[in-house]
C-alpha positions as CSV (number, residue, x, y, z in Angstrom):
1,X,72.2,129.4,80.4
2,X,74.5,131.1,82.8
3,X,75.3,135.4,82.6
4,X,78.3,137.2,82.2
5,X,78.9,137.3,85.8
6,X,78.7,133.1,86.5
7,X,81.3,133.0,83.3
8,X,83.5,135.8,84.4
9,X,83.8,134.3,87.9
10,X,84.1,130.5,86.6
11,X,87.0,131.7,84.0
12,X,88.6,133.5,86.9
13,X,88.6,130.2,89.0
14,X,89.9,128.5,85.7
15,X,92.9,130.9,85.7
16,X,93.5,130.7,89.1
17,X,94.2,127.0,88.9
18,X,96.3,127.3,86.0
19,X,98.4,130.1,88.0
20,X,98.8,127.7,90.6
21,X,99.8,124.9,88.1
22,X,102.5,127.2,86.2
23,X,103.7,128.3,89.8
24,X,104.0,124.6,91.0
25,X,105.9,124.2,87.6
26,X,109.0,125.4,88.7
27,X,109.1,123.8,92.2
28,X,109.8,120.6,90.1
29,X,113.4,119.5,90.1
30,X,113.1,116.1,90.2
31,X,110.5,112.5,90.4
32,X,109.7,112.9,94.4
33,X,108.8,116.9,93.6
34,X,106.3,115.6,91.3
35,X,104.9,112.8,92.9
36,X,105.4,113.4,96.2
37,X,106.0,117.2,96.7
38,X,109.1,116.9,98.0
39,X,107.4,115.7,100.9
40,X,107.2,118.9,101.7
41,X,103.3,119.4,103.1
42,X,102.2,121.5,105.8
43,X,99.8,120.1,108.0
44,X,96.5,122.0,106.8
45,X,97.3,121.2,102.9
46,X,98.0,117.9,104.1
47,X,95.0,117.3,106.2
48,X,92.8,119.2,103.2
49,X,94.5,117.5,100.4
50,X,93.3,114.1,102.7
51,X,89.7,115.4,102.9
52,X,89.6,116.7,99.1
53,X,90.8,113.1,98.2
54,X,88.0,111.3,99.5
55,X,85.7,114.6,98.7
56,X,85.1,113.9,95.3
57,X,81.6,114.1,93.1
58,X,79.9,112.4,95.6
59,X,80.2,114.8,98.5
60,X,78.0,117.8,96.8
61,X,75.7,115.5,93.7
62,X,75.9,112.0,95.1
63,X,75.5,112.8,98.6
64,X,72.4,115.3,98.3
65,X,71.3,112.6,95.8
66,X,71.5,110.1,98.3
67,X,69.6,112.0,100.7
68,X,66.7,113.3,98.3
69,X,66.1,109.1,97.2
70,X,66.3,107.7,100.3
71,X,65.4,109.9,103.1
72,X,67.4,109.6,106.4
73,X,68.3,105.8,106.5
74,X,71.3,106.8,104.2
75,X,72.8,109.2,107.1
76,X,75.1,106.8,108.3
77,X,77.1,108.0,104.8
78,X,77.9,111.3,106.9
79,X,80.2,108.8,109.6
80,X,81.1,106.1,107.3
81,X,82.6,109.0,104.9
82,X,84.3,111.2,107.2
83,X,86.1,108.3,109.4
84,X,87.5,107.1,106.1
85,X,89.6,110.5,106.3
86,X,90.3,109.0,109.6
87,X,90.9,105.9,109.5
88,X,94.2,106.4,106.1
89,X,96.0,108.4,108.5
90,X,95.5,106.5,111.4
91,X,96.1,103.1,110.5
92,X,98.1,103.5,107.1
93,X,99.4,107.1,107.5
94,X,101.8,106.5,110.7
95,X,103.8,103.3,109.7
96,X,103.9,104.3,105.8
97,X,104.9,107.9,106.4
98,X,107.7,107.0,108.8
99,X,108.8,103.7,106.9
100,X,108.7,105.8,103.4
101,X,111.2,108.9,104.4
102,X,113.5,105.3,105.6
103,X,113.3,103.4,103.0
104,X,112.6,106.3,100.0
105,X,108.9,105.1,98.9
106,X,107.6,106.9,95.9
107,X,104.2,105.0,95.4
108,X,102.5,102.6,98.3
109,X,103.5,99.9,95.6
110,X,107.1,101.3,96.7
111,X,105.9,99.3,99.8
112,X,104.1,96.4,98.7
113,X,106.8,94.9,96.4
114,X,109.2,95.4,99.6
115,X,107.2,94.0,101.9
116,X,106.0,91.1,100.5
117,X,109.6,90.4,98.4
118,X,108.2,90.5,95.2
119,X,109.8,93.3,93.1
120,X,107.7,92.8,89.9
121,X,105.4,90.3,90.6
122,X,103.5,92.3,93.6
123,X,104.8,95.8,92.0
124,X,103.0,94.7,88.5
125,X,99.8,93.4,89.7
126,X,99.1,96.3,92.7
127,X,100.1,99.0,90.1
128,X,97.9,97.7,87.2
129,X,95.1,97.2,89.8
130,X,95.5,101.0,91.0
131,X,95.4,102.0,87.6
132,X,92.3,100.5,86.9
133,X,90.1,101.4,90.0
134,X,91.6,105.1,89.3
135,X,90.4,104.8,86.1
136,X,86.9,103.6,87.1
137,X,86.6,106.1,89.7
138,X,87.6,108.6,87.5
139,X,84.7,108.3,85.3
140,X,82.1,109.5,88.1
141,X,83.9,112.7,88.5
142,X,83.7,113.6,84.9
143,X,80.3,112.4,85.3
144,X,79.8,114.8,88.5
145,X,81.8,117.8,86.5
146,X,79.7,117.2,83.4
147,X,76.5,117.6,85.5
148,X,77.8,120.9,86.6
149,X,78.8,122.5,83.6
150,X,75.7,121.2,81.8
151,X,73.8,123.1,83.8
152,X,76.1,126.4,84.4
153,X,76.2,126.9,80.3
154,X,73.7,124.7,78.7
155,X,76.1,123.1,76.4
156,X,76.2,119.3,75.3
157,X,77.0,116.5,77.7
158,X,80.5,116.1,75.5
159,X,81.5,119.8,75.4
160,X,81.2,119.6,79.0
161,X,83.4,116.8,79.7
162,X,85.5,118.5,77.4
163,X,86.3,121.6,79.1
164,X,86.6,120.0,82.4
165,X,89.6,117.8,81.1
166,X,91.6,120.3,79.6
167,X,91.6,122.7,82.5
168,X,92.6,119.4,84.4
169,X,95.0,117.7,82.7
170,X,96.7,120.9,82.1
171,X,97.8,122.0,85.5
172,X,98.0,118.4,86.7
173,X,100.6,117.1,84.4
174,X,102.6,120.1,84.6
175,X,102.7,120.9,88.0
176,X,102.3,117.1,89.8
177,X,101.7,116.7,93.4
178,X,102.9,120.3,93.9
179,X,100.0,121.9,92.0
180,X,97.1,119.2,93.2
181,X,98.1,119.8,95.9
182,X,97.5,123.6,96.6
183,X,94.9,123.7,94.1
184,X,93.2,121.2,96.5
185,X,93.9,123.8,99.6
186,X,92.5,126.5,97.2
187,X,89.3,124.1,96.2
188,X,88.9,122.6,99.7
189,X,88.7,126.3,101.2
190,X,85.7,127.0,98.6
191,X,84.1,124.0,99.1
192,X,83.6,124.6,103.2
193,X,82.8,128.0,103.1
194,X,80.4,127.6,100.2
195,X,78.5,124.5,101.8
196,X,78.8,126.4,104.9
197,X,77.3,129.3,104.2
198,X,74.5,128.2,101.2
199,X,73.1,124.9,102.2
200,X,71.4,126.5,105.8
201,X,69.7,128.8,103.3
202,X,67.4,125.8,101.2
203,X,67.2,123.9,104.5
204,X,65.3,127.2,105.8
205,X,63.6,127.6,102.4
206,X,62.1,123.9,102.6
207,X,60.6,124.8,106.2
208,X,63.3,123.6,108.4
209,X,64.4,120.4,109.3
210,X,60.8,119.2,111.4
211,X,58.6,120.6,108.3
212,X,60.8,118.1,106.1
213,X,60.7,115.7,108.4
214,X,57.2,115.8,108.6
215,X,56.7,115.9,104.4
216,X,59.4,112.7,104.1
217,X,57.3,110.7,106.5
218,X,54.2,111.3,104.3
219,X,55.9,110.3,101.1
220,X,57.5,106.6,103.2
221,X,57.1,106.3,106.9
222,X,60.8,104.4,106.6
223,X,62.2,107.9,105.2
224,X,62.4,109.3,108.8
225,X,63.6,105.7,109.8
226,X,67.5,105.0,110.8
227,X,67.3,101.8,108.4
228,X,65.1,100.5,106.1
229,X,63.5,97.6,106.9
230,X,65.0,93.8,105.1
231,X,64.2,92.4,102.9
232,X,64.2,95.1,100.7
233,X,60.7,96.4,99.2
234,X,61.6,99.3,96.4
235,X,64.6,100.1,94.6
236,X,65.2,103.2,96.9
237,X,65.1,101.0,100.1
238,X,68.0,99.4,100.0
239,X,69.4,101.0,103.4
240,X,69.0,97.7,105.2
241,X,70.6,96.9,108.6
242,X,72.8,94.5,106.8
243,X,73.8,96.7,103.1
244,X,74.5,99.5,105.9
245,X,76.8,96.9,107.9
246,X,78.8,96.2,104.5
247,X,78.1,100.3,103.6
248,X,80.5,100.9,106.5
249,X,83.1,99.1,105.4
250,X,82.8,99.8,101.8
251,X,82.8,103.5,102.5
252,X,85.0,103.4,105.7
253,X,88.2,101.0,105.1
254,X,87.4,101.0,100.9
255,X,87.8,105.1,100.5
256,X,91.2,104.7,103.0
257,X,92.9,102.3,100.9
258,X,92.0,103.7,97.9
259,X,95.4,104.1,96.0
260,X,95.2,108.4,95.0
261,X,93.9,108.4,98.9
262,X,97.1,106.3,100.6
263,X,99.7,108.0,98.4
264,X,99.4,111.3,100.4
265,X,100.6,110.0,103.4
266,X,103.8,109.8,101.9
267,X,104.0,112.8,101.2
268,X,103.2,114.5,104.7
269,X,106.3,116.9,106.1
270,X,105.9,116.0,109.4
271,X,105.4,112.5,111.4
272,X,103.4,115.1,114.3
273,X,101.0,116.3,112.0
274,X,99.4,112.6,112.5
275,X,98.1,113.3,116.0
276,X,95.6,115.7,115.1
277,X,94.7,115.7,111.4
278,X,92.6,112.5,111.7
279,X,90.4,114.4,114.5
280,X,90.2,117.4,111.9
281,X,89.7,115.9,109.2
282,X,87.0,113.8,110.4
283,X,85.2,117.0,111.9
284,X,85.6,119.5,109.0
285,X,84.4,116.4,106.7
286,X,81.5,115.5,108.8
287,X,80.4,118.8,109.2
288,X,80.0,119.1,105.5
289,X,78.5,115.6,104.8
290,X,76.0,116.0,106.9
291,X,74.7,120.1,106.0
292,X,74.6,118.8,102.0
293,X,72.7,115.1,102.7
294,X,70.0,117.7,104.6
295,X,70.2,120.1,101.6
296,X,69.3,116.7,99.8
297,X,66.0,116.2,102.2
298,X,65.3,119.6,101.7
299,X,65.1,119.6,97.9
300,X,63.1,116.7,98.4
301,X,60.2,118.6,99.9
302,X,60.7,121.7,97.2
303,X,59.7,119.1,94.5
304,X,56.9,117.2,96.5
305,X,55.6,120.6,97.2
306,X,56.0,122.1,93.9
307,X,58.4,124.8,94.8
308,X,60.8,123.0,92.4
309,X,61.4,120.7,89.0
310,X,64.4,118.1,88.8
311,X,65.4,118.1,85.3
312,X,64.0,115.7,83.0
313,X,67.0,113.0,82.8
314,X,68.1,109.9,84.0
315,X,70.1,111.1,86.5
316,X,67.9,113.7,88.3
317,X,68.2,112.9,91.5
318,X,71.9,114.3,91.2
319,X,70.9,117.9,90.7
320,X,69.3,117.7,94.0
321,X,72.2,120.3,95.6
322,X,71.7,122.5,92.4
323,X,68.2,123.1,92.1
324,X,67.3,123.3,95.9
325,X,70.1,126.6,95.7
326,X,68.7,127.7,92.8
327,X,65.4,127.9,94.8
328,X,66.5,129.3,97.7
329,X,68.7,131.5,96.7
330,X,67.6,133.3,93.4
331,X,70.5,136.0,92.5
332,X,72.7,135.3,89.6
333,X,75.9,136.7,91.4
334,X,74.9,133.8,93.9
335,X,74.7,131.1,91.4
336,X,77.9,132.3,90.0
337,X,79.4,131.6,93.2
338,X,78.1,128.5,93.9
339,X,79.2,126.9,90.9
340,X,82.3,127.1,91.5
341,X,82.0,126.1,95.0
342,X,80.5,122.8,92.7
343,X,83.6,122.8,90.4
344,X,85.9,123.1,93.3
345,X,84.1,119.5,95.2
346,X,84.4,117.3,92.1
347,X,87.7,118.7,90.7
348,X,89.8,118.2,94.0
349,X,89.9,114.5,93.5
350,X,89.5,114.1,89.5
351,X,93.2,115.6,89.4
352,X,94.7,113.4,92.4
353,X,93.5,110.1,90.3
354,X,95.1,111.6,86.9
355,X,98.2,112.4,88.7
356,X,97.8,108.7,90.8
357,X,97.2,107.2,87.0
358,X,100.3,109.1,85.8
359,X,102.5,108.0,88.5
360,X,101.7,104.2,88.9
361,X,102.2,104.0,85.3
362,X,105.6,105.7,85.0
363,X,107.1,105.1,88.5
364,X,105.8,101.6,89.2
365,X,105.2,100.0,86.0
366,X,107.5,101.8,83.2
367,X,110.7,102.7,85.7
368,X,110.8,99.9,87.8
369,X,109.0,97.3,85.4
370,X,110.4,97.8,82.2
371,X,113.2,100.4,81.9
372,X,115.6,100.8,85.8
373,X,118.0,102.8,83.9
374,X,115.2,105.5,82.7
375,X,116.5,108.9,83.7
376,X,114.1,111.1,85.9
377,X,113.5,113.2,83.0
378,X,112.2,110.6,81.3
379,X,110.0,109.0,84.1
380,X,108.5,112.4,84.3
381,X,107.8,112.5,80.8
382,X,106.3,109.2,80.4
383,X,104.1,110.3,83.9
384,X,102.8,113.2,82.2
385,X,101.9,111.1,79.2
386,X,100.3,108.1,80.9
387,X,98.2,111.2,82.8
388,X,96.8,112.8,79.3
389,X,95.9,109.4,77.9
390,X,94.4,107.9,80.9
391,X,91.9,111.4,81.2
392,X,91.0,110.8,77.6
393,X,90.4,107.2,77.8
394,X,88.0,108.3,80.8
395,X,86.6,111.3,79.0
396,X,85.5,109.0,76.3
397,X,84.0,106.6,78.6
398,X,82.1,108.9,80.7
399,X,80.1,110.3,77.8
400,X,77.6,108.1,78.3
401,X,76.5,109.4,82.3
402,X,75.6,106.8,85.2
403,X,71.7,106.3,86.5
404,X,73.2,107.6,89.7
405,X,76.2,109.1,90.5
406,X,76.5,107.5,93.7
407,X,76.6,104.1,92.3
408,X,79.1,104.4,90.0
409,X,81.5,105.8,92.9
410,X,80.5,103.6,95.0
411,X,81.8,100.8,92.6
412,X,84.8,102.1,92.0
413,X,85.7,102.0,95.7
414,X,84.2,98.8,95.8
415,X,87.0,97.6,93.5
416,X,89.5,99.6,95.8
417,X,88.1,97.8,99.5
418,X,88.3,94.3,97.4
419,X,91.5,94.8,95.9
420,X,93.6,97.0,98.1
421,X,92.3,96.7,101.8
422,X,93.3,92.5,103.0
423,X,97.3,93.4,101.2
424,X,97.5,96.6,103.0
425,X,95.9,96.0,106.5
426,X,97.8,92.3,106.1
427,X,100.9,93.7,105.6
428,X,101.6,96.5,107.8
429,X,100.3,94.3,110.9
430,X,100.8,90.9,109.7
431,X,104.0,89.4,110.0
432,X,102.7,86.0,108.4
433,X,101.3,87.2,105.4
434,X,103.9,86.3,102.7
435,X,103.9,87.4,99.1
436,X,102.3,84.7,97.5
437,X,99.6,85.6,100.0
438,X,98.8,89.2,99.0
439,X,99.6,88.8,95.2
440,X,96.5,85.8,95.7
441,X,94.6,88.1,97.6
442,X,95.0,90.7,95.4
443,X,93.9,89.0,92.5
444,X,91.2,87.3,94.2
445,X,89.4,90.3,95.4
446,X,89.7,92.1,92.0
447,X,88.0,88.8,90.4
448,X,85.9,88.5,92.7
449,X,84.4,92.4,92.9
450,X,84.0,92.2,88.6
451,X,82.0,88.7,89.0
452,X,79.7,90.1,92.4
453,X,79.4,93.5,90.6
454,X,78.3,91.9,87.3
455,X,75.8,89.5,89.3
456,X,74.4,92.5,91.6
457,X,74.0,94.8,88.5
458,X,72.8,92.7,85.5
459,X,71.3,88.9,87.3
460,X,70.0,89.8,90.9
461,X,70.4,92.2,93.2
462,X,72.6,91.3,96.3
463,X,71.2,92.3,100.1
464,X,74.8,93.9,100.7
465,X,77.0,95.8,98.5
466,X,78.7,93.3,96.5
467,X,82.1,94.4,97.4
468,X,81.4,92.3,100.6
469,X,81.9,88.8,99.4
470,X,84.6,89.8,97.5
471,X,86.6,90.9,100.5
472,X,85.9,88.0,102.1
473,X,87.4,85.8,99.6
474,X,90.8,88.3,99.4
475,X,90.9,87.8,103.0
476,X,90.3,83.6,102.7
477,X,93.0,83.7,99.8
478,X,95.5,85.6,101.9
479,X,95.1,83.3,104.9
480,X,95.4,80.2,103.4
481,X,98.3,80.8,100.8
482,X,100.1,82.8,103.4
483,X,100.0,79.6,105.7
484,X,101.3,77.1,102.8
485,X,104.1,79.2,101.6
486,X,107.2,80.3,102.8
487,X,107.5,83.4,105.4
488,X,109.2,86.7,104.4
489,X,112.5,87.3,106.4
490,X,112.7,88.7,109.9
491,X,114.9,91.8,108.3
492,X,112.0,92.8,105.4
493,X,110.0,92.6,108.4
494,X,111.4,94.5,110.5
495,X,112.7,97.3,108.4
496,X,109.4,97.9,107.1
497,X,108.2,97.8,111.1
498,X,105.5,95.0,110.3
499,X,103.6,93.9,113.7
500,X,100.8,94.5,115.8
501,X,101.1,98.0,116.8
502,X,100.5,101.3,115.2
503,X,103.6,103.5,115.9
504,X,106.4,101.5,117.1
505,X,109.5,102.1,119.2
506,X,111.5,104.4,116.8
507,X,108.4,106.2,115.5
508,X,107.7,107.0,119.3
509,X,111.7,107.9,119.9
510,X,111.2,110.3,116.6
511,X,107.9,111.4,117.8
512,X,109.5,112.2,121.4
513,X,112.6,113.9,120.1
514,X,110.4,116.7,117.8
């Protein structure tokens, strides 16, 4: 049950996002202020609000959950993560940025229906589909917040979620992209200092890293392994050379394309803010991948050794982070403290999906679907709605927490790599993919990830994240309908600068100029 002091400083961090919420407020004069920011961010919020994206749950409860399972063949999480950062701005970030302030994209489906010529039929099915894997991924936050606030005041699983998606909803829907994003600066900021300076502290309290090195090996030799050797011999050991093969893809290309990830790139001031923020975001990421997964070890040892107790629940693994802190560093203005460092990682992205649910739902499908002449008062209005619903439809689902945290993320961007990546990647550097192409590819991969996902999780496990196979069919389905149907025009082409190359000739001219 937490003191007076962890529930003075979590309601202070409560009101502080609120604040910044009701001061985002009146920034907003009209649909690109909410969704986009005006397209107004600096490079650090934009670079953070990047990092805190793909942050999530995972980074403090599935990562140091990761580690404490399955020892150090799960590492490769701390590159595959971190170059997802990376690899959005890189590869996605350049062309859409440029091409969005040219040809006034809202949404990345903004950019799919133009590229591939299909106004509703491409707009329709990549919205819905972004929807839904929001929706999905959404669930493991609450999950994630849930744990946290469980824990902080002892209060049912439902009362948790509760709280969490009020605080939420409420400075999301009324302060859009304005307030996510510098409540995301304000959360990011807590998030690296708080891993920063706590998780040396249970490393150093477990003995270091060759004590737990040397406790690991005695509980699996393959623990202290880079891989776990195929085929698969326990349900922890699934690490394999060829899972971590699909792993870095999943994790690498599936986080980029993820639909509340690519949207901020849209929303970047500057096209020179794209030369450095992949190199810092990948460093200020990896940095804190990497300290919590040991924190995860660490715990490990506390609870072989009987330092420490996991909580009796399905999920224990999960409360790796919080229990090895709670050991090593026994002071309730500490604990305070680090809750909300806790709050801060799996907050930062829960509001970016409800505000990427909201949008895709009142720009993509209710504006430009169903109602052009809507006003932008009323796109706004319907945003904020569709925002409010989705969270509840979420909260409702999420009551019933995952085995693993990790899992259920990594589903959900399962989905996203499946669905999003071949249409993407196809059609910024494509020019023969057509729009019969990506609709079939889109709708293949999203097939294709429920049928693998079903067979992995309820007939037999596969020996690669099921994601895999279905990427490989979107990619089949865009090749081979692409080929057999008729090319989008040279000038859709070339407006949306479609090709092999990264930053073409009037990016460079633009990039040259500033």
């Amino acid at each position: 049950m937490a003191d007076l002091t962890t529930i003075a400083l979590i309601g202070i961090y409560f009101f502080a996002l609120l604040a910044i919420g009701s001061w985002a407020s009146h920034k907003i004069r009209n649909t690109e202020d909410y969704i986009l920011a005006g397209r107004s961010l600096g490079f650090w919020i934009f670079t953070i609000l990047v990092v805190c994206s793909i942050c999530s749950g995972m980074t403090l409860l599935g990562v140091s959950g990761f580690g404490y399972t399955s020892g150090w063949p799960g590492i490769w999480e701390q590159i595959f993560v971190p170059l997802a950062a990376s690899f959005c701005i890189i590869f996605f970030g350049v062309k859409l940025n440029a091409v969005g302030r040219e040809r006034g994209y809202m949404t990345v489906q903004d950019y799919l229906a133009e590229r591939f010529e299909s106004p509703r039929g491409m707009r329709a099915l990549s919205a819905v589909s972004g929807i839904l894997v929001s929706l999905i991924y959404l669930i493991g936050q609450y999950a994630a917040i849930s744990i946290v606030l469980v824990w902080i005041f002892g209060i049912p699983h439902w009362q948790a979620l509760l709280i969490a998606g009020v605080i939420i909803i409420a400075y999301t829907v009324i302060g859009g992209l304005y307030a996510v994003s510098w409540t995301t600066l304000f959360q990011g900021g807590i998030l690296i200092v708080g891993v920063l300076a706590m998780a040396p502290f249970v490393i150093r309290s477990a003995g270091g890293l060759t004590h737990i090195n040397t406790v690991l090996a005695g509980i699996d030799p393959n623990f202290v392994e880079p891989w776990f050797p195929s085929p698969a011999y326990a349900s922890y050991a699934y690490a394999t050379p060829e899972f971590l093969f699909s792993f870095a893809i999943l994790l690498m290309v599936g986080l980029a394309c993820a639909p509340h990830v690519i949207n901020n790139v849209l929303a970047a001031k500057e096209s020179r803010y794209f030369k450095w923020s992949p190199l810092v975001a990948f460093g200020i990421y990896a940095v804190v991948m990497f300290l919590v997964k040991f924190t995860g070890f660490a715990t490990r040892v506390l609870v072989e050794e009987g330092k420490a107790v996991l909580p009796d629940v399905v999920n224990a693994q999960d409360f790796a982070f919080i229990v090895g802190v709670e050991y090593a560093m026994p002071n309730m203005l500490l604990w305070g403290i680090f809750a909300v460092i806790v709050l801060a990682a799996v907050m930062s992205t829960t509001d970016r999906l409800m505000l990427t649910i909201g949008t895709s739902f009142g720009w993509d499908i209710y504006k430009n679907l169903f109602r052009p002449s809507a006003s932008e008062k009323e796109v706004l209005l319907v945003s904020k709605i569709a925002v409010v619903v989705g969270a509840g439809a979420t909260l409702l689902m999420a009551i019933n927490p995952p085995q693993m945290l990790a899992w259920l993320i990594w589903m959900g961007i399962g989905v996203m790599l499946a669905t999003f990546a071949v249409p993407l990647l196809a059609g910024l550097y494509w020019r023969g993919a057509t729009g019969p192409g990506a609709i079939a590819s889109m709708a293949t991969g999203l097939v294709a990830a429920g049928v693998f996902g079903y067979w992995h999780k309820f007939v037999a496990p596969l020996p690669v994240h099921f994601s895999f196979f279905a990427l490989l069919l979107s990619l089949l389905a865009m090749v081979v309908v692409s080929l057999i149907t008729r090319q989008n025009s040279p000038e859709t082409l070339d407006c949306t600068r479609t090709g092999w190359f990264i930053q073409g000739r009037a990016a460079a001219g633009e990039a040259e100029k500033e």
